[in-house]
N, C-alpha and C positions, 0 to 999 in steps of 0.2 A: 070565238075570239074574245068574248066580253067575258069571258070568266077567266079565261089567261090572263087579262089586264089586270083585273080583280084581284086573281092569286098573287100576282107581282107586285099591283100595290101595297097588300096587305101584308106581305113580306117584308117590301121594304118598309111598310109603317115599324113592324117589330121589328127589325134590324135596328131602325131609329130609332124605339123607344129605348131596347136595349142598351144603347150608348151612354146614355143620361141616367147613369149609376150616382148613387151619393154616396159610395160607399170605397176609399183609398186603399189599397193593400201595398202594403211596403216591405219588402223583403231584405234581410243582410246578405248584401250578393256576395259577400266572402264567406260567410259564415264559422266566421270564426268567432269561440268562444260559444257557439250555442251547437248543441250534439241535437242531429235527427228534429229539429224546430225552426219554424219557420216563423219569424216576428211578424204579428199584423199591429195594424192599426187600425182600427174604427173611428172613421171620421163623419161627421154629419156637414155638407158642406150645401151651401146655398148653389143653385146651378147656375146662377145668371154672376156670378165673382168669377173672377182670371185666376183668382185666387187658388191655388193647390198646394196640398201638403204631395214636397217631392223627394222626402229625405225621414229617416227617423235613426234614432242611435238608442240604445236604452243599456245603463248598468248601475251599476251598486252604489252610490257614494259610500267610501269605505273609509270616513271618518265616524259616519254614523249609521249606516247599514241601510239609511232609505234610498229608495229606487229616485234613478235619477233618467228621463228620457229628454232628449233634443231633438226638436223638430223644424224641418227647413219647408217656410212657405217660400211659395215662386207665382210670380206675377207672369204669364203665359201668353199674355200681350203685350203688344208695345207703346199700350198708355199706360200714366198712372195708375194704381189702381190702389183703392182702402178695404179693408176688411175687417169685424170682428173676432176675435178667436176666446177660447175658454176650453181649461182642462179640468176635467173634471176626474175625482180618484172612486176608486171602489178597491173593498177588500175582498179576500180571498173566493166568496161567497157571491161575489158581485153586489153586494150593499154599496151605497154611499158613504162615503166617508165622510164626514161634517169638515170644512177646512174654511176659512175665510182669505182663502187666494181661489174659490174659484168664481173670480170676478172676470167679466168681460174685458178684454182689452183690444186697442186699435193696431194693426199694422198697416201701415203706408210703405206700399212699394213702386219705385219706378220703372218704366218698360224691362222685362227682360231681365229682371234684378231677385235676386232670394234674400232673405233672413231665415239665419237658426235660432229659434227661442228654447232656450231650457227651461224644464218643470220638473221641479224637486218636489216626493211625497212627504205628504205634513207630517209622516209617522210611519212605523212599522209594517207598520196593520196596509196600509195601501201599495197596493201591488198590481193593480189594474187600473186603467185609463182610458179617457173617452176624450179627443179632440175635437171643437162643435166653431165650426169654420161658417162665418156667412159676412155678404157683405153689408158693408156699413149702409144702415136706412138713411 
C-alpha cells in the first residue's frame, strides 16, 4: 500500500512539473499562406506573470521586405497585471542581429484584457525571433 501511494505521488509530482512549461507554441489555425509549416514561437516567459503570449501573425512588410511579426499578450486573471517583454532578432544561422530596439518594455494589462504589439526586423538579414516575457520586478 505504501509504494502505490508513493508511485501516485510521484506521478502526480511529474504531471505537475510537466505543466510549468516556459515554452508558447502558437500555430496559424487557418493556415493560410504557409504550405506544410507550422509557425512557433519561442517564448521565455517568467512562471509567476498572468502574462501569455496568446496570438502571433508574422509576414513580409512589402515596402521593404523585412519580416514583420504581431504578438498578442493576454492577462489570464482578473487583476491587473505588468509585465516586461523584448524581441530579440537572429539571422538565418541563428546569430544575433545587433539592433537597438531590443530594449525591454512595459505592458500593463487589465483583468481579462490583450494587447497586439508589432516588431518589425531592423533589416534583411533578420528572419528569426525570440519573445522574452517576464514580469515586472
Amino acid at each position: 500500500m505504501k509504494k502505490l501511494l508513493q508511485g501516485i505521488l510521484t506521478a502526480g509530482a511529474l504531471c505537475a512539473a510537466g505543466c510549468l512549461s516556459t515554452v508558447d507554441t502558437v500555430e496559424n489555425a487557418e493556415k493560410s499562406g504557409v504550405a506544410d509549416e507550422v509557425l512557433r514561437l519561442h517564448v521565455e516567459t517568467d512562471a509567476s506573470t498572468p502574462i501569455r503570449v496568446t496570438n502571433l501573425i508574422q509576414a513580409f512588410d512589402t515596402a521593404n521586405g523585412f519580416k514583420k511579426i504581431a504578438v498578442t499578450f493576454t492577462n489570464r486573471s482578473t487583476s491587473p497585471a505588468t509585465a516586461v517583454y523584448q524581441c530579440e532578432w537572429f539571422d538565418e544561422n541563428l546569430m544575433p542581429v545587433p539592433t537597438s530596439f531590443s530594449q525591454w518594455s512595459e505592458v500593463r494589462l487589465v483583468g481579462r484584457d490583450s494587447k497586439t504589439i508589432t516588431f518589425t526586423a531592423p533589416n534583411a538579414i533578420a528572419l528569426d525571433y525570440k519573445i522574452r516575457l517576464l514580469e515586472k520586478p
